[in-house]
BATIZA-953825 format. One line per 4 residues: number of its first residue (from 1); their letters; for each residue x, y, z of N, C-alpha, C. Coordinates in steps of 0.1 Angstrom, whole numbers, m for minus. Atoms other than C-alpha are relative to their C-alpha. Layout:
REM BATIZA-953825
NUM> A> X:Y:Z:X:Y:Z:X:Y:Z; ...
END
This chain:
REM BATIZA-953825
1> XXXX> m3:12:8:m245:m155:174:m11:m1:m12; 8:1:11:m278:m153:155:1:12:m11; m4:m11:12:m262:m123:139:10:m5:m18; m8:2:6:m238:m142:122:m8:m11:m14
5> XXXX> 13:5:15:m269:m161:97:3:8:m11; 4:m7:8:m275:m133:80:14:7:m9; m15:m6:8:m238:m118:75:6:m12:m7; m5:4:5:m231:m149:63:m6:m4:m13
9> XXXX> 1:2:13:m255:m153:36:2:14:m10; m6:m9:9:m244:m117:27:7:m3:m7; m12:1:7:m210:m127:24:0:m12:m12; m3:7:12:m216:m159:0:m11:10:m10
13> XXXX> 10:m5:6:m244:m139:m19:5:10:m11; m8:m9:8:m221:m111:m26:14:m12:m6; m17:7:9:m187:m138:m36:m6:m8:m4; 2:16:12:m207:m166:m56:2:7:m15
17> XXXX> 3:m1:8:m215:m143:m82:14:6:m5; m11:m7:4:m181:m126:m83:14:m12:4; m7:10:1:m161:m158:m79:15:m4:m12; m11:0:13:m143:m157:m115:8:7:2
21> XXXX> m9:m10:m1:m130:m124:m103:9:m5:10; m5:4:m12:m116:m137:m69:9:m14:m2; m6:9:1:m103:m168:m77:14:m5:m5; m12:0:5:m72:m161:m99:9:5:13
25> XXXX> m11:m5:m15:m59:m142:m65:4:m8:10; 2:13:m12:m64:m176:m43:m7:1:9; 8:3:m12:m82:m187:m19:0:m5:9; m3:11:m11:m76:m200:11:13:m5:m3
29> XXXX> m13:10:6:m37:m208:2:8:m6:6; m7:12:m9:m30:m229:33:1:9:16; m2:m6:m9:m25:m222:66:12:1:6; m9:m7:m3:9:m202:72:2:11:m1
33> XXXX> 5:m17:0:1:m171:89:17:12:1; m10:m14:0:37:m158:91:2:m1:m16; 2:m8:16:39:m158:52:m11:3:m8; 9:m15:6:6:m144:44:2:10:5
37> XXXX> 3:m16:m5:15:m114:69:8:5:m7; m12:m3:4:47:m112:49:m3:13:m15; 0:m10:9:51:m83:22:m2:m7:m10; m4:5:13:49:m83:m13:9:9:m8
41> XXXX> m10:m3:3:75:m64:m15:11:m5:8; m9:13:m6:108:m86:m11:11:8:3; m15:m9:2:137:m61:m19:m2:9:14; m5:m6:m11:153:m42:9:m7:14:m1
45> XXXX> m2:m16:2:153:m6:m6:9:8:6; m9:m7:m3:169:22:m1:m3:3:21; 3:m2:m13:175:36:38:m13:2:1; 12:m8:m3:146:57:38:m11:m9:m2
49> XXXX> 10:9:m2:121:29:31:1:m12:9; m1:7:m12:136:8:58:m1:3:7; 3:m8:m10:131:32:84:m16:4:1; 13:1:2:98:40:70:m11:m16:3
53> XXXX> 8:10:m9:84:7:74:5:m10:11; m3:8:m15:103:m4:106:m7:8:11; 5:m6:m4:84:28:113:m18:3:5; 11:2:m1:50:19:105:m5:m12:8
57> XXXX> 1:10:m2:55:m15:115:1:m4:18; m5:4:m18:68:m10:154:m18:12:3; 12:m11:m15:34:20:161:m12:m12:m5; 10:11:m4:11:m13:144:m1:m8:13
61> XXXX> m7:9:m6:27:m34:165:m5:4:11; m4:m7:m17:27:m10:194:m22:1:2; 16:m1:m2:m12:m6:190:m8:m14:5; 6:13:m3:m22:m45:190:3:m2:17
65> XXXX> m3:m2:m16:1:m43:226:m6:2:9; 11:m9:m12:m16:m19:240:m14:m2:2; 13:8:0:m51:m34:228:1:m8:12; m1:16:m9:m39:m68:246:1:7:12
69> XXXX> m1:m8:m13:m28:m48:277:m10:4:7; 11:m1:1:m59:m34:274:m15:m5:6; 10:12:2:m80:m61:274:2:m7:12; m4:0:m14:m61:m76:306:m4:10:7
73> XXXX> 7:m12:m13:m70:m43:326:m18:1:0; 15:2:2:m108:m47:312:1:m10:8; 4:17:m9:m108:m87:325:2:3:13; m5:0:m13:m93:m75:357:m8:7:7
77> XXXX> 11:m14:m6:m114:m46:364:m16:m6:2; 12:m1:0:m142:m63:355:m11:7:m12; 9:m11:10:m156:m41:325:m4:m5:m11; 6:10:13:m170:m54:292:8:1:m8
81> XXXX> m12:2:8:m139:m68:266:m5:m6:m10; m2:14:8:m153:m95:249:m4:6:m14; 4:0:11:m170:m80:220:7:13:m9; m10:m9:0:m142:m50:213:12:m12:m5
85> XXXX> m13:6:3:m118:m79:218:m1:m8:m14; 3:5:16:m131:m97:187:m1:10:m8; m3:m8:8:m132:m68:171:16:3:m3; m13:m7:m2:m97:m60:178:9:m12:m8
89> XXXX> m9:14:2:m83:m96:173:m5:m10:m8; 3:10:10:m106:m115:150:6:1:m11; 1:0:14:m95:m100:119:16:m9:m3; m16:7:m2:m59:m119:129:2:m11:m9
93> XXXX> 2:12:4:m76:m152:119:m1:3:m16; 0:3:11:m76:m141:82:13:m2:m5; m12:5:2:m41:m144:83:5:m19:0; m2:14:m6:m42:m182:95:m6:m6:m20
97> XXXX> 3:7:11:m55:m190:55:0:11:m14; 2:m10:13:m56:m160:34:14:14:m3; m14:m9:0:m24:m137:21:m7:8:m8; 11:m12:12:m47:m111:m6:12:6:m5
101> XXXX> m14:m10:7:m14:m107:m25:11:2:7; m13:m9:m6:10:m98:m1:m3:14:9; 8:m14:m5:m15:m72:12:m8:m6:11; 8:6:m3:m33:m92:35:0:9:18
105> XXXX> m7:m12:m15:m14:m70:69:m11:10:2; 7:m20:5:m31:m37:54:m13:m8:7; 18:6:m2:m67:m57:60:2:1:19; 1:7:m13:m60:m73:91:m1:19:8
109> XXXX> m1:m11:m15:m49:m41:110:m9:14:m2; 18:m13:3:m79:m13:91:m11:m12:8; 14:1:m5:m107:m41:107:2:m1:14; 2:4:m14:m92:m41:139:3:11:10
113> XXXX> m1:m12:m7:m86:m6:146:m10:3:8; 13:m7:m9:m123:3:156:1:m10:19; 4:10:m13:m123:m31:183:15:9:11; m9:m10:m8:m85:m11:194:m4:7:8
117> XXXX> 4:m14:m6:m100:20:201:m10:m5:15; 9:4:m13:m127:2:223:8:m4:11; m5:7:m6:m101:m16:239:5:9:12; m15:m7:m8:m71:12:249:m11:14:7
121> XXXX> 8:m7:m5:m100:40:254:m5:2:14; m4:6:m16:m108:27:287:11:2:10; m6:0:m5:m80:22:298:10:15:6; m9:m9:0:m60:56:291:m12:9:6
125> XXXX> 10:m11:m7:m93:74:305:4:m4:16; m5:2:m15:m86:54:340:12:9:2; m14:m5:m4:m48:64:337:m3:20:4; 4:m16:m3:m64:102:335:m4:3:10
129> XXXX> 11:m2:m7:m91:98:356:14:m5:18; m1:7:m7:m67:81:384:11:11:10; m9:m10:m3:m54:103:415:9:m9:11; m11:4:m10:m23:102:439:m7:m5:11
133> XXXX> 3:0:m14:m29:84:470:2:14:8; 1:m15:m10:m38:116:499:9:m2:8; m11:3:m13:m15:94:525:12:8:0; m14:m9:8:17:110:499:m2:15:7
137> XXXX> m1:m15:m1:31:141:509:m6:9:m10; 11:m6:12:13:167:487:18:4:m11; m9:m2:5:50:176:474:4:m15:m10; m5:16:10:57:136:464:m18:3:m12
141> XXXX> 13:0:10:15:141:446:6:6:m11; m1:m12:9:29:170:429:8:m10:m12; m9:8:11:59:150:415:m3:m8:m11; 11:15:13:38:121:401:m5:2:m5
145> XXXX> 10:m9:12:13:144:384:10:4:m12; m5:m5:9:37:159:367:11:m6:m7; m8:6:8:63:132:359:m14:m10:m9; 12:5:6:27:114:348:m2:7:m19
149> XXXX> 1:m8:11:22:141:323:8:1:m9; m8:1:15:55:144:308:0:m13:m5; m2:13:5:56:106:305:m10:0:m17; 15:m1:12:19:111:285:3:10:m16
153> XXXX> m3:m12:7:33:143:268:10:m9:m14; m14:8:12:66:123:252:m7:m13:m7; 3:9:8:47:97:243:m9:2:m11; 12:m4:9:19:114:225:6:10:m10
157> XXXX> m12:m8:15:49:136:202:6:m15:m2; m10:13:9:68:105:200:m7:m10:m11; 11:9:11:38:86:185:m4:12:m17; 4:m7:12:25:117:166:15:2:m12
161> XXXX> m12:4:12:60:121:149:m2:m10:m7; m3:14:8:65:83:139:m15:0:m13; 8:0:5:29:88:125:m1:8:m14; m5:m6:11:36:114:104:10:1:m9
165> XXXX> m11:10:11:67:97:91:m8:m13:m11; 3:12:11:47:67:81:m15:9:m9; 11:m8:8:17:91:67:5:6:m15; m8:m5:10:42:110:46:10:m3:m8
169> XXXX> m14:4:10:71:94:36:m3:m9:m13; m4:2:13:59:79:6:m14:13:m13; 3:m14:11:43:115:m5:9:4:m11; m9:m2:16:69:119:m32:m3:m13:m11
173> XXXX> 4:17:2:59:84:m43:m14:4:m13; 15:1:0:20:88:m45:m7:15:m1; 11:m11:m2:13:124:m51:5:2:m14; 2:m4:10:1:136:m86:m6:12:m2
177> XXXX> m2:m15:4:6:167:m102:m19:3:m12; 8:m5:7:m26:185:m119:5:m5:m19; m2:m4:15:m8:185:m155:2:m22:m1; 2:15:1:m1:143:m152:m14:m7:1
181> XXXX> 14:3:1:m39:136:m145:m8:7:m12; 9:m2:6:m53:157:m170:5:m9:m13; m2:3:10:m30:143:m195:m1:m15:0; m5:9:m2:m32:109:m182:m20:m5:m7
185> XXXX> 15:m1:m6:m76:115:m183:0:0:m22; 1:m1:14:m72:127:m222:7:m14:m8; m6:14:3:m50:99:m232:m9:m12:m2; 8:14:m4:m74:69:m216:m10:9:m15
189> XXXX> 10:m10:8:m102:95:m242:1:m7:m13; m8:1:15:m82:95:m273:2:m12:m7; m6:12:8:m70:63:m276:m11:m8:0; 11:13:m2:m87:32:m290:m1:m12:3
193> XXXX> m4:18:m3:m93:m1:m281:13:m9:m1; m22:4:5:m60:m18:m278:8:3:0; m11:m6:m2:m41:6:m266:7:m10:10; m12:10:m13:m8:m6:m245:6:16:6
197> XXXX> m9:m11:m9:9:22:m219:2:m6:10; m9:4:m10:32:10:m201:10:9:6; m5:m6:m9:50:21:m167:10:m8:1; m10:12:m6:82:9:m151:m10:m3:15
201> XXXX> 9:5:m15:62:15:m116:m14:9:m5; 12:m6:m3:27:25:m113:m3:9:5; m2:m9:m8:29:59:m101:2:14:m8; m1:m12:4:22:95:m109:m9:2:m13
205> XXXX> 9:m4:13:0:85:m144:m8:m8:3; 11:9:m1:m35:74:m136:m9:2:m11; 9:4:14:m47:59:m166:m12:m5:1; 18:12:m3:m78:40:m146:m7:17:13
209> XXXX> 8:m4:m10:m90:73:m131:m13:8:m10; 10:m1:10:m117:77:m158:m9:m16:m8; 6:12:5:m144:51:m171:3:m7:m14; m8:5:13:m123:51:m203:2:m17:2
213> XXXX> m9:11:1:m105:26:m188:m7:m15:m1; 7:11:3:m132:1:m187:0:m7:m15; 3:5:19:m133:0:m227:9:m7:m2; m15:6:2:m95:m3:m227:4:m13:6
217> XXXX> m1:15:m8:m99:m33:m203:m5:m8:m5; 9:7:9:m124:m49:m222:8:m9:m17; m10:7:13:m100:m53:m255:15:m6:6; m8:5:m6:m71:m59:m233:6:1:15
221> XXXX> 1:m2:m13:m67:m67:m197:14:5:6; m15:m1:m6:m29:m61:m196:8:20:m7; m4:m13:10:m29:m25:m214:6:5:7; m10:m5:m9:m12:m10:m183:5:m3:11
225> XXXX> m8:1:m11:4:m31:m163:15:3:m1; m10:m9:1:35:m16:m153:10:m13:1; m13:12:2:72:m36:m161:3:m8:13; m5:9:m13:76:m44:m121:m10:m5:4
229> XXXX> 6:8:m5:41:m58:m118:8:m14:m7; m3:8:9:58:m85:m146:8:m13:11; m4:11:m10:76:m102:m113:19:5:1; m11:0:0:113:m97:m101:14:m8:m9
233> XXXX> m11:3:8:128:m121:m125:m1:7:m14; m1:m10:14:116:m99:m155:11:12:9; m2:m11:m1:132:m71:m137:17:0:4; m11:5:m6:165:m88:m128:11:2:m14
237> XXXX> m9:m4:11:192:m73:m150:m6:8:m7; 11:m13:11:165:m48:m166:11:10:m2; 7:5:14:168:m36:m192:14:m10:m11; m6:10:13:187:m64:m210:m6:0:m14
241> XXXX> 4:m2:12:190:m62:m248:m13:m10:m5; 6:9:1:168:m92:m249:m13:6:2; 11:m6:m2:141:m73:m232:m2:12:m8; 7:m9:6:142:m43:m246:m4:m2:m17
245> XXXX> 8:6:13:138:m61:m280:m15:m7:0; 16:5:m4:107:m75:m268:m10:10:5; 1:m8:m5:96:m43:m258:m2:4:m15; 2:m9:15:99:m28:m296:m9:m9:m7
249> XXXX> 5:8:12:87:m61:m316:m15:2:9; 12:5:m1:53:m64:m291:m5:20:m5; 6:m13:3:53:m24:m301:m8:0:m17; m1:5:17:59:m33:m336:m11:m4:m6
253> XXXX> 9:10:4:33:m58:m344:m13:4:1; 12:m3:m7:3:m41:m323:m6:11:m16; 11:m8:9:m22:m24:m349:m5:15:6; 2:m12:m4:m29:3:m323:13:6:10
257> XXXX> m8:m6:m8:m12:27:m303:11:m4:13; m7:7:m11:17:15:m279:9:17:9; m3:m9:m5:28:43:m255:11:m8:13; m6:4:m12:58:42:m228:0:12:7
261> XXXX> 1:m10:m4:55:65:m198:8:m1:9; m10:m3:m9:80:78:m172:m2:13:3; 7:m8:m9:71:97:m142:16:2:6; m6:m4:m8:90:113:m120:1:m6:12
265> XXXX> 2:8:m16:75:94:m88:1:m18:m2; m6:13:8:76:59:m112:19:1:5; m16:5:0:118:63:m114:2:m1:15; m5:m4:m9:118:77:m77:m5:m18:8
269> XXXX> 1:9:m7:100:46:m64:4:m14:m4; m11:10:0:118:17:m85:17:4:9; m14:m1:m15:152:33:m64:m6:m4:14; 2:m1:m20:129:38:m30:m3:m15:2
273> XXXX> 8:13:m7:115:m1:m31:12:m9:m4; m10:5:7:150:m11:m50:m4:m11:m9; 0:10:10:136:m30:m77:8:m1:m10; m17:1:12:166:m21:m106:9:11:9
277> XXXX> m10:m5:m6:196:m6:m96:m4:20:m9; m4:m11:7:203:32:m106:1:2:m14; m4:0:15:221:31:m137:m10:m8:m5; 3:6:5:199:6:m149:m10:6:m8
281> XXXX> 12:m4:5:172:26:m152:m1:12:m6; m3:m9:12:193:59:m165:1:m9:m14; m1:6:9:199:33:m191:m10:m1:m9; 9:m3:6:165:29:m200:m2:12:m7
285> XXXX> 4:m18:4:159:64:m205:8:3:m8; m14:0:14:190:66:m228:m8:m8:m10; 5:8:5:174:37:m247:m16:9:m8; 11:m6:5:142:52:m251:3:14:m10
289> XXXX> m4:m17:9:155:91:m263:10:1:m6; m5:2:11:177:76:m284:m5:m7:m8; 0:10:11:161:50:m304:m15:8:m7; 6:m9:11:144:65:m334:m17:m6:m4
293> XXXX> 14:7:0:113:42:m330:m10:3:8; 13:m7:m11:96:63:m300:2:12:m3; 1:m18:1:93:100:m300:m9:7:10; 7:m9:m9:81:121:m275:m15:10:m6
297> XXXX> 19:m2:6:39:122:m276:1:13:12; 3:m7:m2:39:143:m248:11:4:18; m10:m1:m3:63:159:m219:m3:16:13; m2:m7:m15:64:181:m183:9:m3:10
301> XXXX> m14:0:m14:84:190:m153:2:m20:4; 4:11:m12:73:151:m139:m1:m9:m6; 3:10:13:66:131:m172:4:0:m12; m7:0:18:78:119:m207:m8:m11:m7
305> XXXX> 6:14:10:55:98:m228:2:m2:m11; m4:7:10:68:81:m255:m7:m7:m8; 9:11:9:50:67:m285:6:m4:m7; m5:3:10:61:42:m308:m7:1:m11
309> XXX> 6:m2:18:62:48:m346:7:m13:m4; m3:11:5:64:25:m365:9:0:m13; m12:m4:10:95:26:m387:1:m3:m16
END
């Protein structure tokens, strides 16, 4: 308990001074913990990302379980829970006032893995450690050992699968190619203050993985957010003539460089999280390599970037 002094003038010590930053995100936005645990992504998607996170979502799920299970066989036995079980189950309560975006899930269940491990650790060493009564025929021991094992066996492929479903499946998403980073690294370089590059999704061109980007942040904080951070009602009917006119005139007007970019793992993940339909977004792409006001700055298997000229 007297631990908790010092961690707490950490934590105001570190958030007073960084307060400006924190505070646009909320704080504290009430207490209703089933919609901070809720996504921030609203849309269905396609199959494969419903399967994927009904996939990630049942082996979380399945781990808190087994914690709590856990935790009953510690109290029962007798063994030491309590300081594991706060580990395991405190980070819960940041759900009861805090949502961090729609992200607030991801937190909860990275601080409560370690108190987990203490939890189910124990337990699955007894289940090892634990033999047949001797009274049993040695034929019924045999049985139990070995239906024991396959039970252990299928459960320990069945987990490792689902795991590597939810590890992988959004690898086509989130993996970047050598020739998109270098060109993504030259770009942030080249351009000056005031640049704008814009994404439909955020994905495959990292324009913030160089200290460029600080400069570019500095003249303008919005130089690449991408069209579906803008909110689902921008994106609702995308690309309406309306929009994409608003799209050319803020190109238009700008004194420096305005760039549009289209990834390969950008298109694939507005379909995978369904934020525009299909066509909508061949449409864009029509739009763009037809209208005589962008031109292709630069272009790979995975990428097309687009600069506007100015007519």
């Amino acid at each position: 308990m007297v631990l908790m002094i010092p961690l707490g003038i950490i934590l105001l010590g570190y958030l007073y001074p960084r307060l400006p930053i924190v505070a646009p995100y909320g704080l504290f936005q009430g207490f209703d913990p089933v919609q901070n645990a809720a996504s921030n992504v609203e849309e269905e998607g396609v199959l494969g990302k419903q399967i994927t996170s009904l996939v990630c979502r049942a082996l979380s799920g399945g781990v808190f379980v087994l914690a709590f299970v856990s935790a009953i066989y510690a109290w029962r036995t007798k063994k030491t829970f309590w300081a594991p079980m706060v580990m395991a189950f405190g980070s819960i309560m940041l759900l009861a006032g805090q949502s961090y975006g729609g992200e607030a899930i991801f937190r909860v269940y990275l601080y409560a893995i370690p108190g987990c491990v203490l939890l189910i650790t124990p337990l699955f060493l007894a289940l090892f450690d634990r033999k047949p009564p001797q009274d049993r025929p040695s034929r019924a021991r045999r049985i139990t050992a070995r239906t024991s094992v396959a039970v252990a066996t299928a459960g320990a492929i069945s987990c490792a699968v689902l795991g590597l479903q939810s590890y992988f499946g959004l690898w086509p998403i989130v993996l970047e190619h050598r020739q998109q980073i270098d060109d993504a690294r030259a770009m942030a370089a080249q351009s000056p203050s005031g640049t704008s590059i814009t994404m439909l999704y955020s994905s495959g061109y990292p324009a913030r993985s160089t200290s460029d980007y600080g400069r570019l942040t500095e003249a303008n904080e919005y130089w690449d957010v991408p069209l579906y951070a803008l909110g689902p009602e921008y994106m609702e009917g995308f690309p309406t003539p309306e929009k994409l006119g608003e799209i050319d005139y803020n190109a238009s007007v700008s004194d420096t460089p305005t760039y549009m970019v289209l990834t390969r793992q950008s298109l694939e993940a507005m379909q995978y999280y369904g934020f525009v339909a299909d066509d909508e977004v061949a449409r864009f792409r029509q739009w763009l390599s037809t209208n005589s006001a962008w031109s292709v700055r630069y272009q790979d298997p995975d990428t097309i970037v687009y600069q506007y000229q100015s007519r």
